[in-house]
Structures are given as structure tokens and as C-alpha cells.
N, C-alpha and C positions, 0 to 999 in steps of 0.2 A: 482418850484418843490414842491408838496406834501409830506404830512407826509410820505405816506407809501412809496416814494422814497427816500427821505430824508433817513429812514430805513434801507431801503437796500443799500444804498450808505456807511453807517456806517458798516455793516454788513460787504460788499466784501471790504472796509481798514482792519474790523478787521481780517477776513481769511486769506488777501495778506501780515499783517504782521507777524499774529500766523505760520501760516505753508508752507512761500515761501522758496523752499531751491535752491539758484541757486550755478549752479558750473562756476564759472568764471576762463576763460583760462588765464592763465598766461603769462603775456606782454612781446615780445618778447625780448630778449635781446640787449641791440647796444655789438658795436665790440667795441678790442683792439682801441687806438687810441695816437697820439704821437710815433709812432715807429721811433727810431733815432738810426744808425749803422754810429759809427765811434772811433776815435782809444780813449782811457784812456784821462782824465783831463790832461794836458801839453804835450800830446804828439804828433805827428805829422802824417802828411800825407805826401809822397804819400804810399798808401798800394801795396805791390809790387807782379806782379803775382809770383809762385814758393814759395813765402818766406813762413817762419812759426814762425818769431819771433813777426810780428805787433800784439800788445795788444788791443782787444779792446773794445768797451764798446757797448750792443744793452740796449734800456732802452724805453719803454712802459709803456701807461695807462690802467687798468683793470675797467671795470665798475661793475664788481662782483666783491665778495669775493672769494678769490680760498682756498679750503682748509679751511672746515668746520664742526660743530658739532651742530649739533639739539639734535635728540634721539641716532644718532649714527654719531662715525667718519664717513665725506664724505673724499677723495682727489680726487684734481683738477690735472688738465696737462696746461702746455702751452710749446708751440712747438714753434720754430724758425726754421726757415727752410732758409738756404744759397743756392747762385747759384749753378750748378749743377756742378761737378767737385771738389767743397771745399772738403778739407778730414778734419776731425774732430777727436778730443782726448782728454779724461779726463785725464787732468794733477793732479789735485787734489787738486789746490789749486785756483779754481774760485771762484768768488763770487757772491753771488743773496740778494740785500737787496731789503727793499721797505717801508723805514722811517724810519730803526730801522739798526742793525747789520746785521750780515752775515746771514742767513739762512743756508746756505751748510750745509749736514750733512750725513755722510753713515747709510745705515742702515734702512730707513723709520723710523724714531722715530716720534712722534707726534709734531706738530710744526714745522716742519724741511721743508726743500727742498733736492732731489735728481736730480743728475742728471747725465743723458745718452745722447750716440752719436751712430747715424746709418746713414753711408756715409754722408749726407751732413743736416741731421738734428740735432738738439738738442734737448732733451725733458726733461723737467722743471719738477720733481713729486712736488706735491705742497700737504704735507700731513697734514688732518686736525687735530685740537687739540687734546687733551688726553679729556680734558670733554665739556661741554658746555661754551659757554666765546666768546670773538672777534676771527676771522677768522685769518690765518697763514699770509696771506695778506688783507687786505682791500681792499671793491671797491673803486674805484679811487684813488687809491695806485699809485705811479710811481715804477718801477720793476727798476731795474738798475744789471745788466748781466755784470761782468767785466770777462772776459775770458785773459787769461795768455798767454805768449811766448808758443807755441805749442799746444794749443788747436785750432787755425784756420791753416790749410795748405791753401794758397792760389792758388789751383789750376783751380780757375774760371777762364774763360774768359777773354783777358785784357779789357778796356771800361768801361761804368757806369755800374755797378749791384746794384739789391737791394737785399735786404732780406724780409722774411715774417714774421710774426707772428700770432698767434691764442692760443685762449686757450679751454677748452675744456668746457664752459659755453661763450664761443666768438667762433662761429663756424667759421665765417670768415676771411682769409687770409688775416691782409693787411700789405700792402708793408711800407718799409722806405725808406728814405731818397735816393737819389742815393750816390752811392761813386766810383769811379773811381779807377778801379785795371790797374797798371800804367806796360810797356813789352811791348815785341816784340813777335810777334806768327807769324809761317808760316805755310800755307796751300797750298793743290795740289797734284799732282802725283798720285799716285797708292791708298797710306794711307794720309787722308789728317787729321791726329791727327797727337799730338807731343808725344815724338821727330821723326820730319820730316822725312819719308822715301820712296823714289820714286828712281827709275833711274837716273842715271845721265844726264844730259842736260834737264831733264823737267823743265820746266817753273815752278816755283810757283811766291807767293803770299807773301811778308813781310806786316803785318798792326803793327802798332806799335799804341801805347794811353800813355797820360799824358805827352811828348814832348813839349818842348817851341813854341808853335805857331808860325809861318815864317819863323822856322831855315829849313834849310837843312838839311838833316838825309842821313846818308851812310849806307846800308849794306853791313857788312864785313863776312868772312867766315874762317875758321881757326881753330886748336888745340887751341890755346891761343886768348886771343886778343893782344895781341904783334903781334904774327905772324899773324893772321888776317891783322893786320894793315902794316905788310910789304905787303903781295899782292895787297893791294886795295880795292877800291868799287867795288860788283859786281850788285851793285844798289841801287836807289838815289830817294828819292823824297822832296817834301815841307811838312812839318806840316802846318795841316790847324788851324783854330780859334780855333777848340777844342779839337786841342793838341793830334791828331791824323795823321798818315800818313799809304797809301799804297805805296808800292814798286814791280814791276817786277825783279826777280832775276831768277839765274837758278841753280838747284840742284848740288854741286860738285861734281867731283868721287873720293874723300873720304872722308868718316867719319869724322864730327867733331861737330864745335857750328858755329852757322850765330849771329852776335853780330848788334846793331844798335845805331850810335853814331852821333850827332849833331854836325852842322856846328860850333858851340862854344868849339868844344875839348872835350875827355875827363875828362881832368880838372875840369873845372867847371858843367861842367852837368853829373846829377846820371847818369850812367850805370845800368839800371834797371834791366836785366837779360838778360842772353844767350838763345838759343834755341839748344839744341843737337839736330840732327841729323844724319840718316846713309845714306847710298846709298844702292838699292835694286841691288840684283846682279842679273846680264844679261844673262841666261843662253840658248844656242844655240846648235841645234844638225846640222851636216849638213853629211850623211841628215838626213831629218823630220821622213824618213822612211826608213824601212828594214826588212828583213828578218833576224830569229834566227842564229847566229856566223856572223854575219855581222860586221864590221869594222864602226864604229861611230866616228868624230871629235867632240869634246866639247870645246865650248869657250866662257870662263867668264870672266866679266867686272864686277866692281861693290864691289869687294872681298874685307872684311878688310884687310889690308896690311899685306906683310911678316905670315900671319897663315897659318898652316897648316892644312888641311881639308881633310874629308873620304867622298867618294865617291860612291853614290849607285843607282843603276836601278831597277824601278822598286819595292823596297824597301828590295832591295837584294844588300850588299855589293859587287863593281864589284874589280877587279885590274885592275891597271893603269900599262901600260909596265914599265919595269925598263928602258928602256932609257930615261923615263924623261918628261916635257913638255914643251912645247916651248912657247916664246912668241916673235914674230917675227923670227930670226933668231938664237934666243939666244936658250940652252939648258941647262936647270934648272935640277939638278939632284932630285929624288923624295927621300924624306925623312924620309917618314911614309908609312906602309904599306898598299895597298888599299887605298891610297893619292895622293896630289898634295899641293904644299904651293904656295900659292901664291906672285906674284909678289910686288916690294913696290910701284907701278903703283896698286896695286890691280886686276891684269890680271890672266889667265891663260890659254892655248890651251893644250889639250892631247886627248888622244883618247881611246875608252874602246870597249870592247866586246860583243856585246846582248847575254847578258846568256841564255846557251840550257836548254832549260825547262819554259822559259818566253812563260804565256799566250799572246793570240795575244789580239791586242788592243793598246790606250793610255797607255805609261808607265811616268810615272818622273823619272828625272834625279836629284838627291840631292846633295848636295854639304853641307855637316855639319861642319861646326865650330870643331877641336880635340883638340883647344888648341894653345898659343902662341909659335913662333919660340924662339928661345935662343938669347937672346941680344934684344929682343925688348921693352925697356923699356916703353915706353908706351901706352902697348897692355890695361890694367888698364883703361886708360881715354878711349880706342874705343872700349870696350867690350858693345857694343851697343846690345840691343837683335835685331833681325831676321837680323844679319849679315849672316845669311842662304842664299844659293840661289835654285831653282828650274827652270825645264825646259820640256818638253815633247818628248815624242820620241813614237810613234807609231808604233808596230810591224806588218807589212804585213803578215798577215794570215786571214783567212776565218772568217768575224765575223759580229756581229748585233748589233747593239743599237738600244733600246729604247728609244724617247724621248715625254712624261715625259716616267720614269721609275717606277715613282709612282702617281696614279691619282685615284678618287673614282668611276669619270666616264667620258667619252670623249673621245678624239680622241688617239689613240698612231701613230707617225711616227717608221717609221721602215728601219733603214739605215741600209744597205750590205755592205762588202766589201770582198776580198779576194776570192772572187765566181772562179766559170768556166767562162770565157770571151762569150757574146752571147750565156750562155744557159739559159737553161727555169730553171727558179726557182720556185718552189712549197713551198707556203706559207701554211706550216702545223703546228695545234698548240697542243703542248701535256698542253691540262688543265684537272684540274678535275671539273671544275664549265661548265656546257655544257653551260652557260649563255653565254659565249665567242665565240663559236664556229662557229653561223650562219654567226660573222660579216664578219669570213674570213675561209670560208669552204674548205676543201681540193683541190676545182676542179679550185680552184682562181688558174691561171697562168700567169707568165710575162716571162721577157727575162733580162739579166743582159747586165750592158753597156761592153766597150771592155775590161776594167779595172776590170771585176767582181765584178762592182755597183749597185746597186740598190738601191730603196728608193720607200716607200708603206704605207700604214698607214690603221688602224683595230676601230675599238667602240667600248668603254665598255660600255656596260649601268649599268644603274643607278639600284642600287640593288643587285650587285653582291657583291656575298659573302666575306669578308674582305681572305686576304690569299696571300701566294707567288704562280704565274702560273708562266712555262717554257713557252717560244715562240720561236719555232724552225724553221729555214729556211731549205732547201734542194735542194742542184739543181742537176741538171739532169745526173751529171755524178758521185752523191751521195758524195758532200763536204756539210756539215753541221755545223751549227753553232747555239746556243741556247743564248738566256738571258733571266733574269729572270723579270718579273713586277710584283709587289706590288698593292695589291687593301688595303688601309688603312680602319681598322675600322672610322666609324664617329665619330669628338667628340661629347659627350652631351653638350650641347649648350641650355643657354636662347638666343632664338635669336632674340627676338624683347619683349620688354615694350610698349604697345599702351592704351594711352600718357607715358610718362615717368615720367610725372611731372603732380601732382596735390596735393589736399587738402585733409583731412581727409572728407570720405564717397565716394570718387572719385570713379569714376569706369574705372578699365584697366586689360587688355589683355593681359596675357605673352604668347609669341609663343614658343613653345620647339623642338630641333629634336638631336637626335642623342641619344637619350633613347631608353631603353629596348623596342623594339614591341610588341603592344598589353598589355600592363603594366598600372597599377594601379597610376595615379600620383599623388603630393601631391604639393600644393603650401603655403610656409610658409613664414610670414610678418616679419622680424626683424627689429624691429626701430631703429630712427636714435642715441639715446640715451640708456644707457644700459637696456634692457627690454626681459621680455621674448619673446619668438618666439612663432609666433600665426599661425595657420594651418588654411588660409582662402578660400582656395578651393579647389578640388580634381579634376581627372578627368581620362581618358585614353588613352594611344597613340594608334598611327594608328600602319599599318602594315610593316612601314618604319622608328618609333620611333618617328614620330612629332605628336605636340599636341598642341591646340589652347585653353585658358583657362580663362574665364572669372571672375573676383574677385572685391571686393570693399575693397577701404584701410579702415583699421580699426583707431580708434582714436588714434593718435599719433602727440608727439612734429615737428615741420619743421627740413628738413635735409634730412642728405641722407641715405632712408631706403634699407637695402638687402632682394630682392624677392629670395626665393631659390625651384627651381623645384627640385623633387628628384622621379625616381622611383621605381618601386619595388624591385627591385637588389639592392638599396643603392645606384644607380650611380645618382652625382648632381652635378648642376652648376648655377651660382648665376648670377644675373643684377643686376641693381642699380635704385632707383626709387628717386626723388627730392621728398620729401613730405613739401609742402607749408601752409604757416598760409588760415586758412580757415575765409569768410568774417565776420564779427561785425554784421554787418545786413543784411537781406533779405525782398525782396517784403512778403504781407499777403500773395497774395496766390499763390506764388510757395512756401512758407516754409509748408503754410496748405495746397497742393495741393492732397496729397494723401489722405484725408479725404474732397474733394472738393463735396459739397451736402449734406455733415453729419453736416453742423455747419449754425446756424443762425446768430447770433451774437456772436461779440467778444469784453471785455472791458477792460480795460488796465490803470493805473492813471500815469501820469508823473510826476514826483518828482520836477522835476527841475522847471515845468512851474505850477503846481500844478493845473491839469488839466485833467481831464478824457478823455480818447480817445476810439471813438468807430469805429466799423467795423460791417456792417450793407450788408447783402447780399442782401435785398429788392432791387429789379430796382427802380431806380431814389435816392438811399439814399445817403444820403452828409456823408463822412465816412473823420476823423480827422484822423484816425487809418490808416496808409499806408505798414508803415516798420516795422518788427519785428526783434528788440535787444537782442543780447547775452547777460543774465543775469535778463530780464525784466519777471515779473508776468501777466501771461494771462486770464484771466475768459472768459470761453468757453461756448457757450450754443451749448449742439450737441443732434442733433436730433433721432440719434439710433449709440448706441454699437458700435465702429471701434476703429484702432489702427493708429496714428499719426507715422509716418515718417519721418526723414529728419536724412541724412549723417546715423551715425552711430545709432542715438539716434531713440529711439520710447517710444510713451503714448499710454498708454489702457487706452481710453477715454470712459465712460460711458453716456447713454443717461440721457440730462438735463444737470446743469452746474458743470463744471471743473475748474478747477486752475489747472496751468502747469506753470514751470520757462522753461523759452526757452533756452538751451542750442546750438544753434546752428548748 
């Protein structure tokens, strides 16, 4: 090498270290790690579904600091989040250490911990110091969460659950340990949550968890488990190796608890909990149909015992005769006005009247709960809710349904009843949107079956005006019947992110509809981290309120960022966008590709190998220089005036040589 390169070699070190200013992305964070959920030092397992007295301890590693002070207080959050069903409660006397005392404290004071519960999460305020000093927690601190008798309802799931945790500098969820919530649960029937309510005689499902593996387990059913235990098993299975079993049993017809107990006796093995249970009541007209003062039979099964219950059609209080109701050949004198009490079979037959002035149509038959009989002591344990029953009864008159009755566009069926027997029906429609009219114009004719039936169907197309339209039938010997159909407005809707997920400079698509038509739109960036909201693209709906809108993410932290379209009226609605770490390094020349012809050479010194790297566009030139590093000093020789591009970032490069830090 010559002097005069020798020179300049001295020259571009001393440029690349007087005025290199690189902005270096900050290294992504690792997650929470060590998450362990189970009960207090000495205390025991098993954890039992329903209960609320197990104590118990979640306890985590942070790789941050949560809750800190630079120039200003920051506070951190860390969430725990329990299976789905857990109910949660500030008792007030938990605790949060992490190598030192209690942190708990109301109030947000500086240095403190707060904490909240919403349905089945926890949230941890982790609030930073009053000045500058060590963090409220250390990273790689161990957290240790003792939570007290009533802070966990254990309403999850019986079987292994985990838990989660995150914090709000650990964006990631992860999970603990498993732990086994130890009960019996049934599922089936009509409602297949607890407590269990189906019909009687339906089949369900007993699964039971944390059982001694190989025993035998009995389903029992009963007010008590004493009396349980006099009627019997009403179903049986094995616990398998992991202390699990199903069972086939069948719904009682009354109210009570299904209990499950092992071939070893109650004695020695926990009774881990009951399952309450009701029976859905069986409500029957016969008949299904009538006409208004018509004579109806009703009869119920399924009733909580000995109550007595009002009675309505329709959602009209009916009377029941006074002579009573029967069940079988017995004759129950009625008690309550507009009543019936049920049977201690939970039975009841009587009979009511189709009230004059009942629309025609589907009506219900109710049967409401008024209260316990006199001497039933214990009405208490079986005031189960939806001890209600219901039933249908159909009033024969002249009428139409719609089905759907509400749609934005498509097809409507159109069912008849109550017609002129084989007459011609005229399918006429009082709307005010004439958009409706073509599908079924006045001159449409049919014939009704012998029963004055029919069944037709019409199109709404797409675009009609939101609103309630009348749909009127007519036949031929002018018996008419109307209902009504609903055209819903659209909601506004982002209805597609294309990609969903990418990097900062990424380029994507938000699709929009059910906005203002012909409106002005606006698309706004909110990062995943607290930041302001940035307005990266604009645009305008069609004549139907969708709108297709191209944008590039702006420079932002990984996570998950909210795209929010919003038009000119105010009305908006938001998607979710993954924003991902963007790569370390990049080929020369797709990073320089948008200046590709404006640059001769490129020179670059490595630190590490202490070694000049060049990029040399000549054909045939042997270039050391391949990849270009986030944070690396570039010496640019560019041949006329352009501006550099890449992601978010750009250089206003001048003709001849440049220094640039590459940011990425």
C-alpha cells in the first residue's frame, strides 16, 4: 500500500470514529421462567374443585427489573392468569416478596406492590421507586405470590390445569407446573354445565380426577350422602393410572347432588365434592294445537317437589279450574291463584284455557316457581335456579313466518299457515325499499295445501337499505297475515390484515367494510408498547363502505400492535397486527437496492477481524464486503444525488463519498 493510501485509510478511521452515530435496537427480552403453582410451605395437596379455602403459593423468575426509576417513576405489571372458571378475591392480606418482605401495599405508593383481580386473572402493579436507586424488584428476582383462604375459588375444571404468567417487560405467557384439581363433574343433557340440568332419564357423563387408581368408584345421587347411599349406585367405573374415571349414569327426576365414592369406603378416602343438580321440567300440551277458547291438557314432570307455581300463556297469566289437577287419578286441590303445586313425585296434569285475544302463532306455556308449600322443610337445599319449566303451544290462525327474520341479504323462506284450504295465495309485499319488490312481484301466484299451507321464499339483495319491512300474504278469499323482516345495518369491520404479522417497514393491507360510503378513511398504527398512535395511511370507501388500504408498519418494539380504521362519521373498529424483531443483517444489495447504479464502491473496517471490507460493483471484482450489520459504519462512494431506503429509515446521500451507520 502507498503513501497516499496509507492516508486515506487513516483519514476514513478517523471520520468513522469522530462522527459514527449508530442507533442500536435494543435486545429482545427472554420471558418469566420458573413458574411453580402449588399450595403454602407445609401444606398439602389435593386442591379440591368448588373449595376456596386452599392457600397457595405461584412463585416466578423475572429477567427484568419491574418497577423502576431513571429520569422518571416507570411501573411494571405482571399478570397471572388461572384456568378459566377460577373466581378470584382481594382478601387483603396476600403477599408478594422477591428476597426481601412483603411488598403489598394499597394506594400505589412508590416501592410498593398493588394488587387486582378480574374473573380469573391477577394483576401484580409493580410501582417504581420515589427517586432514582435499585428497581421495586430485581431482574432475576424469584416473585413468591402467597395468596390466602378465599383469594382462589376453585371453580376450574377437575384434571391437571396450569397457570400462566407474564409480565409487562416479559410479554410471553408461560405456563406452570401442572396441578391436579381433584372432584367429580357431570356433563350432558340439555345444559351440559354445572350444576347439572337436563330431563330426567338423559344419559349423562360422571368424570371424576385425583381417585386412587384401580379402585372402583360408585355414583350415587341423593339429598344427603347418607340417603344417596341408601338407594345405590346409579353408576360404576374403574379409576385408571391417573386417577381418573368416567361413568354412565342417568339424570334423576328430582333435584338433588350425584356424589362419587370409592371401593375403599367413605372412611378412608376424601369425599372431594358433590355436584348439585336439577331436573329440567317436561312441559306438554296435548294438543300441540288450537284455536282461541280452546280446552288445552298440560303435563309436567321434572317439578321441584310439593311448590307451588303460577301459570302463564303466552306471557299472560292463565287460571287453572278450581277443581284441581290431577295426577293420575288423584285430585290435588289448587292452592294459589292462577296455580298448580306440584306433586312430591314433582308431577302435575291440569288444564287451562287459550286466552281470547292471543295472537296467532307459537305461544309458551310457563310454569314459574311462586314459592315453597307449608311444611316443606327442605325446599332450602332444592331452590336450584331454572327449577322453571316451559313448553309450546301453537295457536291455529292465519300466519307467516319468516325464516331468517333478520338477514343483510339472501334468501327468506316464507311459511303459511292458517290460509283458505286450496286457495290461491298472492304473495304481496308492503315495503318501502322498492329494492325488495322485483324478487316477488304481485302477479307471483301459488295454491295453499289442504291445511292452508304453504311455504315460498323471496331475495334480498345486497344493498338494501338497513330498516324493518312488512311481508304480507293474502289469499284469495282475503285472510291475511303479515310479519315483519329486519335488514341490519353492517357492522364496521377491519376485515382482513394482509400479512398479519411482520417486521418494522413491512408492508400490509387492511381490508375495511361496513363504513360510512364514500367517506374519507384514516388508518392509525398503535404500538405494541405504550406509544403514541401514528396515522399511516388514508384513503376512501366505495359506495358499499369497503375499502382496501395499503400501509407500511412504522418503527416499533415486537408485539402486538392495534391497526384502527376509522371514518369520517367517527365510526371504527380495530385488528390486531403481530409486529416481529426485524433481521441483524441484510444482503449489500437488497439493503442498497434502492440506490442500485448510484454507488461505486462501498468500504466498511471490522473490528473484530481488524480488517477492511470492500464492495466493489466493477464485473469480475472479488468483494470481502457481502452483508450489511445493524449498527456497522459505511463509506459510500455514490455517483450522483439520491436518497437511501430501507424499512422505515432513509439517507440523503450526496454525490462522492458518504458515511452512513446502518440502522436497519
Amino acid at each position: 500500500m502507498n503513501t497516499k493510501h496509507r492516508i486515506l485509510s487513516v483519514l476514513l478511521i478517523l471520520a468513522m470514529v469522530a462522527t459514527l452515530c449508530v442507533v442500536m435496537a435494543a435486545p429482545a427480552s427472554a420471558d418469566v421462567s420458573s413458574v411453580v403453582w402449588g399450595p403454602v410451605a407445609g401444606g398439602t395437596l389435593p386442591f379440591i374443585k368448588g373449595d376456596a379455602t386452599d392457600i397457595y403459593t405461584v412463585s416466578f423468575v423475572t429477567t427484568q427489573p419491574l418497577g423502576t426509576f431513571t429520569t422518571v417513576r416507570v411501573d411494571d405489571f405482571a399478570t397471572i392468569t388461572f384456568p378459566s372458571l377460577t373466581t378470584l378475591a382481594v382478601i387483603g392480606t396476600e403477599t408478594v416478596t422477591a428476597g426481601g418482605g412483603n411488598l403489598v401495599a394499597v394506594g400505589g405508593a412508590a416501592g410498593t406492590v398493588g394488587i387486582a383481580v378480574s374473573t380469573n386473572s391477577m394483576v401484580l402493579t409493580v410501582n417504581g421507586p420515589a427517586a432514582a436507586g435499585a428497581p421495586t424488584i430485581p431482574g432475576g428476582a424469584t416473585v413468591i405470590v402467597t395468596l390466602v383462604a378465599g383469594t382462589v375459588t376453585n371453580g376450574m375444571a377437575i384434571g391437571s390445569q396450569t397457570l400462566t404468567v407474564r409480565t409487562s417487560k416479559e410479554g410471553t405467557s408461560v405456563a406452570s407446573n401442572p396441578v391436579t384439581i381433584c372432584g367429580i363433574a357431570v356433563t350432558g343433557g340439555a345444559v351440559p354445565t354445572l350444576p347439572t340440568n337436563a330431563p330426567a332419564g338423559t344419559t349423562m357423563t360422571a368424570i371424576g380426577a385425583g381417585y386412587t387408581p384401580g379402585q372402583s368408584v360408585d355414583v350415587l345421587a341423593g339429598a344427603t350422602l347418607a340417603a344417596a347411599q341408601l338407594v345405590g349406585s346409579i353408576g360404576s367405573a374403574t379409576v385408571g393410572a391417573d386417577g381418573t374415571f368416567t361413568a354412565a349414569i342417568s339424570q334423576q327426576a328430582v333435584a338433588a347432588n350425584y356424589y362419587a365414592v370409592d371401593g375403599s369406603g367413605v372412611g378412608s378416602v376424601p369425599l372431594y365434592n358433590a355436584v348439585a343438580f336439577v331436573v329440567t321440567p317436561t312441559v306438554t300440551a296435548t294438543p300441540a294445537t288450537g284455536i282461541v277458547a280452546s280446552t288445552v291438557q298440560i303435563s309436567v314432570s321434572g317439578l321441584a317437589v310439593s311448590t307451588n307455581y303460577a301459570v302463564g300463556f303466552g306471557g299472560v297469566a292463565v287460571d287453572v279450574p278450581a277443581a284441581g289437577i290431577t295426577t293420575g287419578a288423584t285430585v290435588v286441590a289448587v292452592t294459589t291463584l292462577n296455580g298448580i303445586t306440584s306433586t312430591a313425585a314433582g308431577l302435575a296434569v291440569f288444564t287451562i284455557t287459550v286466552p281470547v285475544g292471543s295472537s296467532i302463532g307459537a305461544k309458551t306455556i310457563v310454569l314459574k316457581a311462586s314459592g315453597a308449600a307449608p311444611g316443606f322443610a327442605n325446599q332450602a337445599a332444592f331452590a336450584i335456579p331454572a327449577a322453571n319449566g316451559s313448553g309450546t303451544f301453537t295457536v291455529a290462525n292465519r300466519s307467516i313466518t319468516l325464516s331468517p327474520a333478520s338477514l343483510r341479504a339472501g334468501t327468506v323462506t316464507v311459511t303459511g299457515a292458517g290460509f283458505s284450504a286450496f286457495a290461491v295465495a298472492l304473495n304481496s309485499t308492503v315495503v318501502s325499499a322498492p329494492a325488495l319488490v322485483p324478487a316477488i312481484p304481485a302477479t307471483t301466484r301459488f295454491t295453499t295445501d289442504g291445511n292452508g299451507s304453504f311455504t315460498t321464499s323471496f331475495s334480498v339483495p345486497l344493498g338494501t337499505a338497513a330498516g324493518n319491512y312488512a311481508v304480507t300474504c293474502t289469499d284469495s278469499n282475503g285472510a291475511r297475515a303479515t310479519a315483519i323482516l329486519n335488514i341490519p345495518a353492517a357492522p364496521a369491520l377491519v376485515s382482513s390484515l394482509t400479512p398479519a404479522t411482520g417486521a418494522t417497514g413491512s408492508t400490509c393491507t387492511a381490508v375495511g367494510s361496513g363504513f360510512a360510503a364514500l367517506s374519507t378513511m384514516t388508518v392509525q398504527f398503535t404500538p405494541p408498547l405504550p406509544g403514541a398512535q401514528t396515522i399511516v395511511a388514508t384513503g376512501t370507501t366505495d359506495s358499499n363502505g369497503g375499502c382496501s388500504i395499503q400501509f407500511v408498519i412504522p418503527l416499533s418494539a415486537p408485539g402486538f400492535a392495534r391497526i384502527t380504521m376509522t371514518d369520517g362519521n367517527g365510526t371504527a373498529n380495530f385488528g390486531t397486527y403481530t409486529v416481529t424483531a426485524g433481521p441483524v443483517s441484510v444482503a449489500v444489495t437488497d439493503g442498497f437496492s434502492t440506490v442500485a447504479g448510484k454507488y461505486s464502491v462501498i468500504w466498511t473496517f471490522n473490528a473484530a477481524t481488524q480488517d477492511w471490507q470492500l464492495y466493489d460493483t466493477t464485473a469480475g471484482a472479488v468483494n470481502s464486503l457481502t452483508i450489511l450489520a445493524r449498527g456497522q459504519g459505511y463509506w459510500m462512494n455514490i455517483t450522483q444525488d439520491c436518497t437511501l431506503t430501507y424499512g422505515v429509515n432513509t439517507y440523503s446521500l450526496k454525490a462522492g463519498w458518504n458515511l452512513i451507520g446502518w440502522l436497519g
